[in-house]
Steps between C-alpha positions, in 0.01 A plus 500: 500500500411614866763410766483515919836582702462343776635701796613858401858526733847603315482200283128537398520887398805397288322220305190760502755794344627267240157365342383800597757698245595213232117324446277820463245253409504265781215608828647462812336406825665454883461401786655672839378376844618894654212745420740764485747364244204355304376834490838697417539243204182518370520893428872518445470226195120528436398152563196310677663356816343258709577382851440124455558212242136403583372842416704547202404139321158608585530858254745417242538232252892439509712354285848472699614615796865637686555351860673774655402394861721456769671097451337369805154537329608438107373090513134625618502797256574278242306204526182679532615704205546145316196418637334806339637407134718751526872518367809564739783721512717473841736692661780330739334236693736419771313155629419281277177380677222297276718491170389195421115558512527855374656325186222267466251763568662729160507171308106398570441862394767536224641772649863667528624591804839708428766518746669822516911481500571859387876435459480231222331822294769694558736573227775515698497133623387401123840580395679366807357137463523557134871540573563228744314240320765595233783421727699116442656535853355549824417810657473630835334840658449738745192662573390736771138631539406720821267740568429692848146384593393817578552650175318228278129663558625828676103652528431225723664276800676163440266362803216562282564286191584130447904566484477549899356167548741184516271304262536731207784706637709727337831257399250229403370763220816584390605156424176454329524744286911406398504151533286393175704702281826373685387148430408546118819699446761237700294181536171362648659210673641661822658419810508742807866482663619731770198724613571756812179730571509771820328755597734824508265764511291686803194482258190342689497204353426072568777372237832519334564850339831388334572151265836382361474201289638275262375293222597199276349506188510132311658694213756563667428851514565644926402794704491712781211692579459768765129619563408730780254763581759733659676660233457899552549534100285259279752315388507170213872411413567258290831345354525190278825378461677189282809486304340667194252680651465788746202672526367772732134672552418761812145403380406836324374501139860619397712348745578136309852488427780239331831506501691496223767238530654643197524909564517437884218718516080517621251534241202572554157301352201701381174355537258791488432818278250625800404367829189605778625519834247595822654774745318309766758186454882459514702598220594137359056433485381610159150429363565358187555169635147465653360612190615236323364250709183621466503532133657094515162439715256661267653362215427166670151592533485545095693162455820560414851582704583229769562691897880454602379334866308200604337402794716241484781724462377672815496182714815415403626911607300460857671143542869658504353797709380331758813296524705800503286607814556167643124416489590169371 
């Protein structure tokens, strides 16, 4: 199988790593519009990188490609990929411009085009939704994610990639990346209540740094969620309480807890014999999550496994976002 990567940033080198390491087999081809990052990628990983989609399509007979652009250009990339006859796998797409004909594009081609939701591959929230969907009662939770927007790509400027821009800014990602698994785990059906978004920060940027809001799920199941790209420490809190149930997880590999109505005391839930984490990201990132994404998506190349997230599901994700924001 010969796969492109389409735009080699953080995101692009990581998908490249993985395949890279776990399919041995598998030729890889990208594309990089900077001459000097195409270049340091090409000798660093030994690959054929080009510096268009036009001159790539024009060398290589590809099977599937990884859109690992910035979100403001994913809708192009992908519907001349489509166009191509070639499969998709996307990262975060932040807008959800031309769903509609990108869907009918993948269906006159039968072609997949995956949507990436890294958390719902994470064994971590496996177990918590497998444990709330257990629960009788309702539940409500607590759940804090921050990180200080300088520190998520600290070899480059926040100016210079899409989380500086309002569009695709840096809450908005956030939320995209929690809200689908908050949704499976509590309840699609949502209602937003109180929301309170400000901008407490000197960083140089056009919208909100800090979010507070609530949510209604039709199960029942309520929540507060604070999001902000301020917090000095990386941080993802979370704390599930109901009358049978209280659950905790600082969002490391070992950091899922229950309490133990009985002995008064925490224990502790094991979910991994090993686990690959990147120096380059904050403690609670590990890699294994993103690989298994990728192995969902190649299995749905071969015809069997079924991806966790829709472009439906998506819409529906972008929908509450953009209320959230206020942008409806």
């Amino acid at each position: 199988m010969n796969i492109l990567i389409v735009g080699l940033g953080s995101m692009g080198q990581r998908r490249l790593r993985l395949v890279q390491k776990n399919y041995p087999n598998i030729s890889i081809f990208g594309i990089e519009f900077s001459e000097k990052r195409r270049n340091e990628i090409s000798e660093a990983y030994n690959i054929k990188c080009f510096d268009s989609l036009l001159n790539a399509l024009a060398e290589t007979n590809v099977d599937a490609a990884f859109v690992c652009t910035p979100p403001a250009t994913h809708h192009t990339v992908i519907k001349e990929l489509l166009e191509n006859s070639i499969n998709v796998f996307t990262e975060l797409n932040l807008i959800n411009t031309g769903y509609t004909e990108l869907r009918e594009l993948a269906a006159q081609h039968n072609l997949h085009i995956f949507m990436s939701s890294t958390l719902l591959y994470r064994k971590e929230i496996q177990k918590i939704c497998e444990i709330v969907h257990s629960e009788k009662l309702p539940l409500q939770y607590m759940y804090h994610v921050g990180q200080y927007l300088p520190d998520w790509h600290p070899w480059e400027s926040y100016k210079k990639f899409f989380v500086g821009e309002k569009e695709t800014n840096g809450c908005r990602e956030i939320f995209a990346i929690q809200l689908p698994w908050i949704l499976n785990c509590f309840g699609r059906s949502v209602s937003v209540g109180y929301t309170s978004k400000k901008k407490i920060s000197n960083l140089d940027i056009t919208y909100p740094d800090s979010y507070l809001v609530t949510l209604e799920h039709e199960s029942g199941n309520r929540g507060v969620m604070i999001i902000d790209v301020v917090s000095r420490k990386a941080i993802s809190l979370l704390e599930i309480v109901g009358e049978n149930l209280h659950l905790f997880w600082d969002g490391t590999p070992s950091g899922l807890k229950r309490y133990n109505i009985d002995t008064k005391s925490f224990e502790s839930i094991e979910l991994y014999d090993s686990f690959e984490h990147n120096q380059n990201y904050a403690s609670n990132i590990i890699e294994d999550a993103y690989l298994a994404e990728i192995v969902c998506f190649f299995d749905l190349l071969s015809g069997v496994g079924n991806p966790l997230y829709s472009l439906n599901d998506d819409i529906r994700t972008l929908n509450l976002i953009d209320k959230i924001e206020g942008r409806l």
